[in-house]
mmCIF file as gemmi writes it, N, C-alpha and C atoms, coordinates in Angstrom:
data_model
loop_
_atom_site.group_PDB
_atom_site.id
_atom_site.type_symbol
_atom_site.label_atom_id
_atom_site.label_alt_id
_atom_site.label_comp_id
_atom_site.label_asym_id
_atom_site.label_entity_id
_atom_site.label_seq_id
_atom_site.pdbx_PDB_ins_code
_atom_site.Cartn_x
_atom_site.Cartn_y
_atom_site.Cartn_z
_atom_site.occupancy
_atom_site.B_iso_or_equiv
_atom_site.pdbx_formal_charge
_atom_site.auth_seq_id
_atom_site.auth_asym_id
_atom_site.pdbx_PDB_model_num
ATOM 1 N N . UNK Axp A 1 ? 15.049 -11.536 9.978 1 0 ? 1 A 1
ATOM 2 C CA . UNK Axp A 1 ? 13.966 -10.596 9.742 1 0 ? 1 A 1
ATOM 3 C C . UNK Axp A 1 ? 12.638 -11.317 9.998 1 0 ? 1 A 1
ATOM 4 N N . UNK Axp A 2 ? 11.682 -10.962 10.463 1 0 ? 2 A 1
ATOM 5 C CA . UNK Axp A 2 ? 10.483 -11.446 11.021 1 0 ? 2 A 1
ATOM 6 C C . UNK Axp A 2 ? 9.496 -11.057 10.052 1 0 ? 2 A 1
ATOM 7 N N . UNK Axp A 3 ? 8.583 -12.3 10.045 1 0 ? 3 A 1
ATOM 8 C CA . UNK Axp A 3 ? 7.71 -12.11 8.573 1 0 ? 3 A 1
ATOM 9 C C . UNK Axp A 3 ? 6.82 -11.262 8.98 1 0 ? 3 A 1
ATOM 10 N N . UNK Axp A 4 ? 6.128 -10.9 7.972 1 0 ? 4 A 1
ATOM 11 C CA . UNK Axp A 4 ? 4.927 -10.785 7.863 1 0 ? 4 A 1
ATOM 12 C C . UNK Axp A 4 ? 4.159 -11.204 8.323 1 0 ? 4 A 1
ATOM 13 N N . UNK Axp A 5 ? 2.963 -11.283 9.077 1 0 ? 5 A 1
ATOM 14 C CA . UNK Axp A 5 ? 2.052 -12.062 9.168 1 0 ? 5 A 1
ATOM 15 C C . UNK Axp A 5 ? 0.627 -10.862 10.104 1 0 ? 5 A 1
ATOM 16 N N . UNK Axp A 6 ? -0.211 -11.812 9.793 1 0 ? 6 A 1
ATOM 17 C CA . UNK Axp A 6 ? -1.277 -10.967 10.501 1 0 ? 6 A 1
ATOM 18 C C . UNK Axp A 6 ? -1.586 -10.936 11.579 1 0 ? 6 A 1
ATOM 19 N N . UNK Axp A 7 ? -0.645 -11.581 12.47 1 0 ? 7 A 1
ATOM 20 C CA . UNK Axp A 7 ? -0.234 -11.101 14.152 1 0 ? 7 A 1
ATOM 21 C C . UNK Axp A 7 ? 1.211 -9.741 14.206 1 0 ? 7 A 1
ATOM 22 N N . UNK Axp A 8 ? 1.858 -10.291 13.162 1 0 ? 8 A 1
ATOM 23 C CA . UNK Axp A 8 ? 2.85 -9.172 13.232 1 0 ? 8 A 1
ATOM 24 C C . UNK Axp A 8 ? 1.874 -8.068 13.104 1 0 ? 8 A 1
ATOM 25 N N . UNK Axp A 9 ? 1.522 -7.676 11.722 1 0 ? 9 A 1
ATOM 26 C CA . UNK Axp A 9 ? 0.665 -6.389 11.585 1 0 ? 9 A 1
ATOM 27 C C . UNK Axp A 9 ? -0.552 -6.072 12.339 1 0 ? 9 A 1
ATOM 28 N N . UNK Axp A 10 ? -1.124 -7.114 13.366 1 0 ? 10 A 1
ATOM 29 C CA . UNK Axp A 10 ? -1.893 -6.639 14.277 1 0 ? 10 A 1
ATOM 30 C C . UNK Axp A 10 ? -1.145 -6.211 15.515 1 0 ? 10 A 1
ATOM 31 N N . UNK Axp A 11 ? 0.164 -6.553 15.853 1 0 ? 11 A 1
ATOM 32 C CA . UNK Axp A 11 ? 1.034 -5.817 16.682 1 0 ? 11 A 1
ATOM 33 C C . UNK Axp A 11 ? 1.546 -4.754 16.901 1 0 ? 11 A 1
ATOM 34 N N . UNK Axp A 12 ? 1.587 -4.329 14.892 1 0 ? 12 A 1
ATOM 35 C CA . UNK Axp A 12 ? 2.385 -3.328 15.41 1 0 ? 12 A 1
ATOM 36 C C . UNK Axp A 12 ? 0.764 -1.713 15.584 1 0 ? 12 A 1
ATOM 37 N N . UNK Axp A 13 ? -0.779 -2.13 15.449 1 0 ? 13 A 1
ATOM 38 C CA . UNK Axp A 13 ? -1.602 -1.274 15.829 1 0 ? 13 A 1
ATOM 39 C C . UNK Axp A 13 ? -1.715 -0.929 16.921 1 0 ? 13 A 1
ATOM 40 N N . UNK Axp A 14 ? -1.288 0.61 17.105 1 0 ? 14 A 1
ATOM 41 C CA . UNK Axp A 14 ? -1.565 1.026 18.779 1 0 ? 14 A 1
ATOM 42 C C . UNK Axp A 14 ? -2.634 1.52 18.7 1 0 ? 14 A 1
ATOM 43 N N . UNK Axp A 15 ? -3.331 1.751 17.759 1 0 ? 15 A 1
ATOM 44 C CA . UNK Axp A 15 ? -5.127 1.849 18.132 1 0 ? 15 A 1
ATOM 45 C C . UNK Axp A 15 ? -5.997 2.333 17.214 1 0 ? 15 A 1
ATOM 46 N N . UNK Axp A 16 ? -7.327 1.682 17.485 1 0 ? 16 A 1
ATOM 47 C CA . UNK Axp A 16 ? -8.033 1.709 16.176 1 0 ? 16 A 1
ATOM 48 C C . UNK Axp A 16 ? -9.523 2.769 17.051 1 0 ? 16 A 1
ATOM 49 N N . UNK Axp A 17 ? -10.035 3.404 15.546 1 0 ? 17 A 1
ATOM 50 C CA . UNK Axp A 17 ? -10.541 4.68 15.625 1 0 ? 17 A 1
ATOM 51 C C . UNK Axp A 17 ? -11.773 4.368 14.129 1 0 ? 17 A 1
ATOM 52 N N . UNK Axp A 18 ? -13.109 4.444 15.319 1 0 ? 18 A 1
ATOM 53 C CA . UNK Axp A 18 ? -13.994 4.627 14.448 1 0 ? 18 A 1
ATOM 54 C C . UNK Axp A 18 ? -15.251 5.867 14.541 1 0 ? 18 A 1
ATOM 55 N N . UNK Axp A 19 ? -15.223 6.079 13.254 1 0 ? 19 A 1
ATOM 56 C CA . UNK Axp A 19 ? -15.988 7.628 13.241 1 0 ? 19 A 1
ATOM 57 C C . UNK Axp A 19 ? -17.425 7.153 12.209 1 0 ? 19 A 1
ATOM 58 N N . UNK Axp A 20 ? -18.547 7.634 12.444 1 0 ? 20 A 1
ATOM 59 C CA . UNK Axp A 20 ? -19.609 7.364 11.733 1 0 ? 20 A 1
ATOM 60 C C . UNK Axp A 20 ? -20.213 8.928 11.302 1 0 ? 20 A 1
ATOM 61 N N . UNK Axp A 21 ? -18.921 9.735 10.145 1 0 ? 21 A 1
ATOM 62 C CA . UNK Axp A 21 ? -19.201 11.137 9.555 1 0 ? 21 A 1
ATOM 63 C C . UNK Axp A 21 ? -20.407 11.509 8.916 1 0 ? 21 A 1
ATOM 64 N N . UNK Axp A 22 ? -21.135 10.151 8.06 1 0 ? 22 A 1
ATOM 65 C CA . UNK Axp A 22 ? -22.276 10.798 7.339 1 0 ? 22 A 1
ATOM 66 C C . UNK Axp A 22 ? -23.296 9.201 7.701 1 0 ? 22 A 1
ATOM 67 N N . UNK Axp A 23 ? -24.16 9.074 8.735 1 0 ? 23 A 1
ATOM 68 C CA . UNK Axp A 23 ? -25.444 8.241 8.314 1 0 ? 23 A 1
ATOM 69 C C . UNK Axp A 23 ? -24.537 6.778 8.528 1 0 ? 23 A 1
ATOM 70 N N . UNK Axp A 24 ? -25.124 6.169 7.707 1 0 ? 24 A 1
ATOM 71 C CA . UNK Axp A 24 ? -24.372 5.128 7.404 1 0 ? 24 A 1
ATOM 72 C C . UNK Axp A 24 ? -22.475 5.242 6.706 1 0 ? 24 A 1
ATOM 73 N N . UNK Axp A 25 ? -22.167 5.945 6.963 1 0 ? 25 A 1
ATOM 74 C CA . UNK Axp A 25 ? -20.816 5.452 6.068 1 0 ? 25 A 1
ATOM 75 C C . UNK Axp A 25 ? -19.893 5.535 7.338 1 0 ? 25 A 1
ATOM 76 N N . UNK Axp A 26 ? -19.086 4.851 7.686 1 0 ? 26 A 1
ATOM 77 C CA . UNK Axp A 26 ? -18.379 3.645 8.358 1 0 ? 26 A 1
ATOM 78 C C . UNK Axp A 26 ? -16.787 4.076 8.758 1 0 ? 26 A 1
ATOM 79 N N . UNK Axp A 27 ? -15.402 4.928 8.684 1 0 ? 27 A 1
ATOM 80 C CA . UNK Axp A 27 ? -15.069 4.814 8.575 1 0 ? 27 A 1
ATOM 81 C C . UNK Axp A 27 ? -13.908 4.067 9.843 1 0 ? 27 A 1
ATOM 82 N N . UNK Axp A 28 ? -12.626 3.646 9.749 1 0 ? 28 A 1
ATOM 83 C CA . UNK Axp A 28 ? -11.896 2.687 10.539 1 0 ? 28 A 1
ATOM 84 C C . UNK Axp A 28 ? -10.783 3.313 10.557 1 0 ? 28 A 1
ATOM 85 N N . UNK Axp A 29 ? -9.931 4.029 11.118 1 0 ? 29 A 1
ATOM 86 C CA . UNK Axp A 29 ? -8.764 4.605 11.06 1 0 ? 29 A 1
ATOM 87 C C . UNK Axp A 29 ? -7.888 3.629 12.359 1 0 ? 29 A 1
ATOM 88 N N . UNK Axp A 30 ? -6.636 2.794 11.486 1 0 ? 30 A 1
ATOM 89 C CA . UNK Axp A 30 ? -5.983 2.801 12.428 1 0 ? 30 A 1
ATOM 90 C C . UNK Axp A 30 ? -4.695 3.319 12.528 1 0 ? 30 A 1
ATOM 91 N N . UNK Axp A 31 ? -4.159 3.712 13.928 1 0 ? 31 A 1
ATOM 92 C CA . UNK Axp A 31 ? -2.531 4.305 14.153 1 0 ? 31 A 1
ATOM 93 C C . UNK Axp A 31 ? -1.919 3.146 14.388 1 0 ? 31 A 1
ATOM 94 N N . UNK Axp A 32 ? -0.69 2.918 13.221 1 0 ? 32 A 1
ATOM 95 C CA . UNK Axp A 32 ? 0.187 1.948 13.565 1 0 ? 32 A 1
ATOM 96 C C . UNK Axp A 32 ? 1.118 2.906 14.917 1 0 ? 32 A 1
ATOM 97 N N . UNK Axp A 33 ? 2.013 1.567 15.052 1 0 ? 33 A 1
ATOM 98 C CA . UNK Axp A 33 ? 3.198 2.277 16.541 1 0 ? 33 A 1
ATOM 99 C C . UNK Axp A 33 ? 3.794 3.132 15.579 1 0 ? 33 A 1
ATOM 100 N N . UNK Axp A 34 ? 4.139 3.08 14.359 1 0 ? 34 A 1
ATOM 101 C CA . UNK Axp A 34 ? 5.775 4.143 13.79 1 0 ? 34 A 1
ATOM 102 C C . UNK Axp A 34 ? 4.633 5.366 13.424 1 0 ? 34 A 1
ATOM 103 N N . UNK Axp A 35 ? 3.444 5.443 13.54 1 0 ? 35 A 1
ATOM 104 C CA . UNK Axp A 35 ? 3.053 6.855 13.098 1 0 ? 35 A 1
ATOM 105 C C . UNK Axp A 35 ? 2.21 6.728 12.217 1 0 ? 35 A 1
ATOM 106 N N . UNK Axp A 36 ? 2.297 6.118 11.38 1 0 ? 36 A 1
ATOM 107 C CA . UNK Axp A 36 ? 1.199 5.636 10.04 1 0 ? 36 A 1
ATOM 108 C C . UNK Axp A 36 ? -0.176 5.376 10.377 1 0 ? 36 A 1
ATOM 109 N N . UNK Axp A 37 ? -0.69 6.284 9.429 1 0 ? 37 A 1
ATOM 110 C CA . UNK Axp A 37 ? -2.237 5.893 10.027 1 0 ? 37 A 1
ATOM 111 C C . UNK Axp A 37 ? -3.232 5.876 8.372 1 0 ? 37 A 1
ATOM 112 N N . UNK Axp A 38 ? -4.237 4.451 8.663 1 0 ? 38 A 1
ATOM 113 C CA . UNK Axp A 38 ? -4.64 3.842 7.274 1 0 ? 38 A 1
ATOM 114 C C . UNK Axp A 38 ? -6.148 3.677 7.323 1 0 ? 38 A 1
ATOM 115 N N . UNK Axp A 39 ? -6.485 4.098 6.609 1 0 ? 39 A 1
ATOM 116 C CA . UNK Axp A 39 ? -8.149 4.923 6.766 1 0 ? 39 A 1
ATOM 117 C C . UNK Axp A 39 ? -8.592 3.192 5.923 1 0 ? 39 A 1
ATOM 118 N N . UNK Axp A 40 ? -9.889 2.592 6.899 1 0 ? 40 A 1
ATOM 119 C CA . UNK Axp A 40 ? -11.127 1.84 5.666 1 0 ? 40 A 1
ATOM 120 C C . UNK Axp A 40 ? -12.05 2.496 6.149 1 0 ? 40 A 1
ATOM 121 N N . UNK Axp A 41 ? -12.822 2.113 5.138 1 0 ? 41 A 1
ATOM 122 C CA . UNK Axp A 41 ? -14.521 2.557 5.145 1 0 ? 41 A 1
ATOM 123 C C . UNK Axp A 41 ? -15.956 1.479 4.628 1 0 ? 41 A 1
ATOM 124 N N . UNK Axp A 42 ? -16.835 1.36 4.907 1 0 ? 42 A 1
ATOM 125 C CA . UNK Axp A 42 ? -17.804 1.058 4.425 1 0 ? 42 A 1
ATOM 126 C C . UNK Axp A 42 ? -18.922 1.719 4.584 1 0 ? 42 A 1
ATOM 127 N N . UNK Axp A 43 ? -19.841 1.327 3.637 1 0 ? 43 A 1
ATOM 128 C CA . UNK Axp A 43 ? -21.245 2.113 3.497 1 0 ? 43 A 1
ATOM 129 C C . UNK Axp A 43 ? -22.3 0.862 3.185 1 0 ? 43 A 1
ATOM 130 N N . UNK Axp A 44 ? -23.409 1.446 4.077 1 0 ? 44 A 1
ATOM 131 C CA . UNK Axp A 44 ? -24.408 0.993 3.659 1 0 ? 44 A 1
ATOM 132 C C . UNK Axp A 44 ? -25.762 1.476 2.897 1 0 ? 44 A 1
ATOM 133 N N . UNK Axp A 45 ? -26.446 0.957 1.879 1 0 ? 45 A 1
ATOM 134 C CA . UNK Axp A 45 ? -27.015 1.778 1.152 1 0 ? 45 A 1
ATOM 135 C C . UNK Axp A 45 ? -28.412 1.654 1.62 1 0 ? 45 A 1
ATOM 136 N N . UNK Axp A 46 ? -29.087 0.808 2.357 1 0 ? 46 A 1
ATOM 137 C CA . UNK Axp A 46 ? -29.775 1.146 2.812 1 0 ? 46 A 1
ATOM 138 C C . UNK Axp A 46 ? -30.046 1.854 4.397 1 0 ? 46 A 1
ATOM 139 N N . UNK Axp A 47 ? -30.675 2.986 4.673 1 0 ? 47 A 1
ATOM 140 C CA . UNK Axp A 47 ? -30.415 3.297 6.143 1 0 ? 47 A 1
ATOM 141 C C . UNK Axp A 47 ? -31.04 1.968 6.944 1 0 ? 47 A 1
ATOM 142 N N . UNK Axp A 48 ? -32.451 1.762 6.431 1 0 ? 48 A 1
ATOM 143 C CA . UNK Axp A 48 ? -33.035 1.166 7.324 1 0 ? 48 A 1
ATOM 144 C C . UNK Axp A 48 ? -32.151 -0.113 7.474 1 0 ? 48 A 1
ATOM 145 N N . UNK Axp A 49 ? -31.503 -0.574 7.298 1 0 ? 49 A 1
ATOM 146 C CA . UNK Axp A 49 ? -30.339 -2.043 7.667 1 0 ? 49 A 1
ATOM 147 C C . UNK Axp A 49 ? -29.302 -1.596 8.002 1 0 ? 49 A 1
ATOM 148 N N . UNK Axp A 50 ? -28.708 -0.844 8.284 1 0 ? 50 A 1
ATOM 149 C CA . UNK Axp A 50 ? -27.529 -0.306 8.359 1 0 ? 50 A 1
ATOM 150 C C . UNK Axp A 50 ? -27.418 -1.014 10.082 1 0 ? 50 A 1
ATOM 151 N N . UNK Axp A 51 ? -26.094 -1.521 10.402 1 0 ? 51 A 1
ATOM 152 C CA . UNK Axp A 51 ? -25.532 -2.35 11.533 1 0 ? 51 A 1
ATOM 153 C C . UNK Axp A 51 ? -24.526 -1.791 11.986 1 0 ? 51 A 1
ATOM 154 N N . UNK Axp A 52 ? -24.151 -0.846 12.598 1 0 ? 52 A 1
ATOM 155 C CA . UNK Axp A 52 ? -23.155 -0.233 13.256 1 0 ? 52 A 1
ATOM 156 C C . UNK Axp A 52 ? -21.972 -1.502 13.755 1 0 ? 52 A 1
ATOM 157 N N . UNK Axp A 53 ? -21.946 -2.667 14.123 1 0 ? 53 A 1
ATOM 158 C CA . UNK Axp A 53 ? -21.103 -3.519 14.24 1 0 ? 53 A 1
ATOM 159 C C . UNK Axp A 53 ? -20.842 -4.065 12.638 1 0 ? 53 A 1
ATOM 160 N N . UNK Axp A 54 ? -21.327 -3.976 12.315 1 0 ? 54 A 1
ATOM 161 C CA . UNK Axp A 54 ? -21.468 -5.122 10.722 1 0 ? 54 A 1
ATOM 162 C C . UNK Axp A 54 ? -20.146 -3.688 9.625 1 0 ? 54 A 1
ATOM 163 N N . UNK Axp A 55 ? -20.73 -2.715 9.985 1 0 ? 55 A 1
ATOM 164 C CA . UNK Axp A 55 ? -19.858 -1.731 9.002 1 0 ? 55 A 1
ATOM 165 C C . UNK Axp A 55 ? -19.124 -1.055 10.029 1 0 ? 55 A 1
ATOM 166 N N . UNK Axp A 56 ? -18.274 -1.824 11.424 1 0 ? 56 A 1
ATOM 167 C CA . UNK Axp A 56 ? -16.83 -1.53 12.135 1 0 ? 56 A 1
ATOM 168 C C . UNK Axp A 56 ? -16.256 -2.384 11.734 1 0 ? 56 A 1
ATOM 169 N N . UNK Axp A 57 ? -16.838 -3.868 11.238 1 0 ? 57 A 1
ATOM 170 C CA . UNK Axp A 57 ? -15.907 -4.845 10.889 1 0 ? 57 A 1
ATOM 171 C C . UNK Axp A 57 ? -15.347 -4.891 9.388 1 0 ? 57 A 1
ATOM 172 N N . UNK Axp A 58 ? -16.462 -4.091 8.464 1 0 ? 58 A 1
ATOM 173 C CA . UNK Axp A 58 ? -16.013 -4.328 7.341 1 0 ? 58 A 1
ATOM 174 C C . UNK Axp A 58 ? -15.041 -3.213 7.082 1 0 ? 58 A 1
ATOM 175 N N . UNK Axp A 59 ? -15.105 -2.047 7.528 1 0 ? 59 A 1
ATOM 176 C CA . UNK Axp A 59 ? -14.268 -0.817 7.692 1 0 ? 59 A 1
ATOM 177 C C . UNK Axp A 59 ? -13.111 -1.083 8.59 1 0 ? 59 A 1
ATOM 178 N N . UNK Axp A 60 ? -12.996 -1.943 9.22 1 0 ? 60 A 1
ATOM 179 C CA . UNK Axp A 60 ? -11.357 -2.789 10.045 1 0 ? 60 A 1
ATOM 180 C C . UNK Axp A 60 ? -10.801 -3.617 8.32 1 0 ? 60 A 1
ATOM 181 N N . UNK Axp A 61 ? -11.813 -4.416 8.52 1 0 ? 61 A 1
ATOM 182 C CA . UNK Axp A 61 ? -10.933 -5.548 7.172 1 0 ? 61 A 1
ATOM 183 C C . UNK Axp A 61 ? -10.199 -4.496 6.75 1 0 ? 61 A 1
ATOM 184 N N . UNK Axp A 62 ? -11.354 -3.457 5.725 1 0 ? 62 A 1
ATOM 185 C CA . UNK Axp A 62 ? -10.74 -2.594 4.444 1 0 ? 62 A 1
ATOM 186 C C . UNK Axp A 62 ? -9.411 -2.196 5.072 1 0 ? 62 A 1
ATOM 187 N N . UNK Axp A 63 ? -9.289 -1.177 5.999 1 0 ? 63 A 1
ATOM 188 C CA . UNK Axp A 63 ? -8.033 -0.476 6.79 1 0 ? 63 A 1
ATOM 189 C C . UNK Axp A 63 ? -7.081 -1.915 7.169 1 0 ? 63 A 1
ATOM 190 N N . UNK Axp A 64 ? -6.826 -2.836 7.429 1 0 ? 64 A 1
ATOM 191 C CA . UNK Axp A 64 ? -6.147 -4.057 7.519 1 0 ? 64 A 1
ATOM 192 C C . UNK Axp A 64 ? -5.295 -4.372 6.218 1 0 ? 64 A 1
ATOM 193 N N . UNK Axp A 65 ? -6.266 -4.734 5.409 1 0 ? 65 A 1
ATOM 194 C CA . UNK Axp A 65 ? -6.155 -5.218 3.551 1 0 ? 65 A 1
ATOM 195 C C . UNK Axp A 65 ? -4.832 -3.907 3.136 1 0 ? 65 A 1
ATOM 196 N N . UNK Axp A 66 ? -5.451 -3.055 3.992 1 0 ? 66 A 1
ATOM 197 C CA . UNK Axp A 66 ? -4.302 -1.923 3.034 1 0 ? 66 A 1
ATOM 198 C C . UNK Axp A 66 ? -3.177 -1.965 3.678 1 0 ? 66 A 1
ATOM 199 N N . UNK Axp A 67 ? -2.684 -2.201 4.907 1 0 ? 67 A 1
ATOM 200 C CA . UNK Axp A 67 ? -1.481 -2.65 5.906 1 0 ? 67 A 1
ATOM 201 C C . UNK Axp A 67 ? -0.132 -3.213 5.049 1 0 ? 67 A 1
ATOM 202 N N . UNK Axp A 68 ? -0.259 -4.412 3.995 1 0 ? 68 A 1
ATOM 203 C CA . UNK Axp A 68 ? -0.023 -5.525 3.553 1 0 ? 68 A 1
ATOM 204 C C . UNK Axp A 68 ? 1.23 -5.011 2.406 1 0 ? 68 A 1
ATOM 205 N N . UNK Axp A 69 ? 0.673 -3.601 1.563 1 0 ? 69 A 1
ATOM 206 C CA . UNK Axp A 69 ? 1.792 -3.086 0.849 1 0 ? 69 A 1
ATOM 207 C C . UNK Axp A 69 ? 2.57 -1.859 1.51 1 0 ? 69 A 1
ATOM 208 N N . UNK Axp A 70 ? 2.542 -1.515 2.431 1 0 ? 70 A 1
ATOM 209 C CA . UNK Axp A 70 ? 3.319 -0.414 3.142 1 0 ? 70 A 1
ATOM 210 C C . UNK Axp A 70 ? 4.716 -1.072 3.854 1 0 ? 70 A 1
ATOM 211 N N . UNK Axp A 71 ? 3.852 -2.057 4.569 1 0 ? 71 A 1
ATOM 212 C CA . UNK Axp A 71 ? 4.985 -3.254 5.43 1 0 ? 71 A 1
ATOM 213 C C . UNK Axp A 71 ? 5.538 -3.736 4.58 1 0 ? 71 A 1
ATOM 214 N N . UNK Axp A 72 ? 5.123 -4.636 3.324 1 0 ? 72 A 1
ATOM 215 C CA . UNK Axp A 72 ? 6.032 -5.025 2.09 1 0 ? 72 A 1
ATOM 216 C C . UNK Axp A 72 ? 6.83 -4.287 1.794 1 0 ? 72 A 1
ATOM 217 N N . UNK Axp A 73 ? 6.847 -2.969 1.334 1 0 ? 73 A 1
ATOM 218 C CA . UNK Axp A 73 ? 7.147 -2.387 0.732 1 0 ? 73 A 1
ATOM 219 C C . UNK Axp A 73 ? 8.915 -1.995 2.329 1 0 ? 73 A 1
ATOM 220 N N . UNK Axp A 74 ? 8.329 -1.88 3.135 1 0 ? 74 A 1
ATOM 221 C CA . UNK Axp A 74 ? 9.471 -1.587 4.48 1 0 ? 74 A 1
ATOM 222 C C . UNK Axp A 74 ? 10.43 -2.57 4.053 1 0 ? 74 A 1
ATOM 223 N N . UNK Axp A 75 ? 9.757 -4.127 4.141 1 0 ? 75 A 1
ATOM 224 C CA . UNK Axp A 75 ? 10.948 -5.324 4.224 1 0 ? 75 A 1
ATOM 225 C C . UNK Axp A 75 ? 11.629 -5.456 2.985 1 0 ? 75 A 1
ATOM 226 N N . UNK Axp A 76 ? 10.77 -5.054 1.703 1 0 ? 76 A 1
ATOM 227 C CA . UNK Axp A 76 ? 11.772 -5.083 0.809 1 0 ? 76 A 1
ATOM 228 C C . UNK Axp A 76 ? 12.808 -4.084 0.939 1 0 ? 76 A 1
ATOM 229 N N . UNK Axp A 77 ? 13.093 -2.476 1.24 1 0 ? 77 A 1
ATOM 230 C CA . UNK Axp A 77 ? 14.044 -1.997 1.438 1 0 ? 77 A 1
ATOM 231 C C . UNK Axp A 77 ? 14.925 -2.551 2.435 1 0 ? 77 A 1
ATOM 232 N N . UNK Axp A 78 ? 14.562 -3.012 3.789 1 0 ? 78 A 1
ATOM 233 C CA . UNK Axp A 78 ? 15.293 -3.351 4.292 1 0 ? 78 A 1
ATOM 234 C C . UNK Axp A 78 ? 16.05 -4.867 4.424 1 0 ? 78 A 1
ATOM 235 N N . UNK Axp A 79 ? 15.559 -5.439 3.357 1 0 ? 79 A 1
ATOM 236 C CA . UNK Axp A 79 ? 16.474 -6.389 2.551 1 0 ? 79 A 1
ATOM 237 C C . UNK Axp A 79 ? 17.05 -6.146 1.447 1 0 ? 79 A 1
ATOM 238 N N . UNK Axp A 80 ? 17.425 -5.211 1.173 1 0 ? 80 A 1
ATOM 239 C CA . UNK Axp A 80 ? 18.434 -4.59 0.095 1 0 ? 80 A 1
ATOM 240 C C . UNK Axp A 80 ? 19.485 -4.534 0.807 1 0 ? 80 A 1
């Protein structure tokens, strides 16, 4: 069984999706290959600073960070 790791789970993303719905708030949707798709977001509270690169990266991390218990959660069943 092949670990975990954060090349595995960047493998299995067939593509990442960013939407900027309100002003500053950020969000990162990515589609894994099996169908799953895992929303981050960030916000910035001030407009006038607000970085359109600065809140794609922090809205990737968030959507990434959440990757970590879905896939866990796969390998533990399929090591039963």
């Amino acid at each position: 069984m092949e670990p975990i790791t954060v090349e595995y789970l960047g493998s299995q993303i067939a593509e990442t999706t960013y939407l900027n719905p309100k002003g500053t708030l950020t969000l990162c949707i990515l589609t894994m290959k099996n169908g799953l798709h895992v929303v981050g977001e960030s916000a910035c509270l001030d407009p006038a600073r607000f970085d359109a690169e600065v809140g794609k990266r922090i809205a990737y991390q968030n959507a990434f960070a959440k990757l970590w218990q879905p896939y866990g959660f796969i390998r533990a069943e399929q090591a039963r």
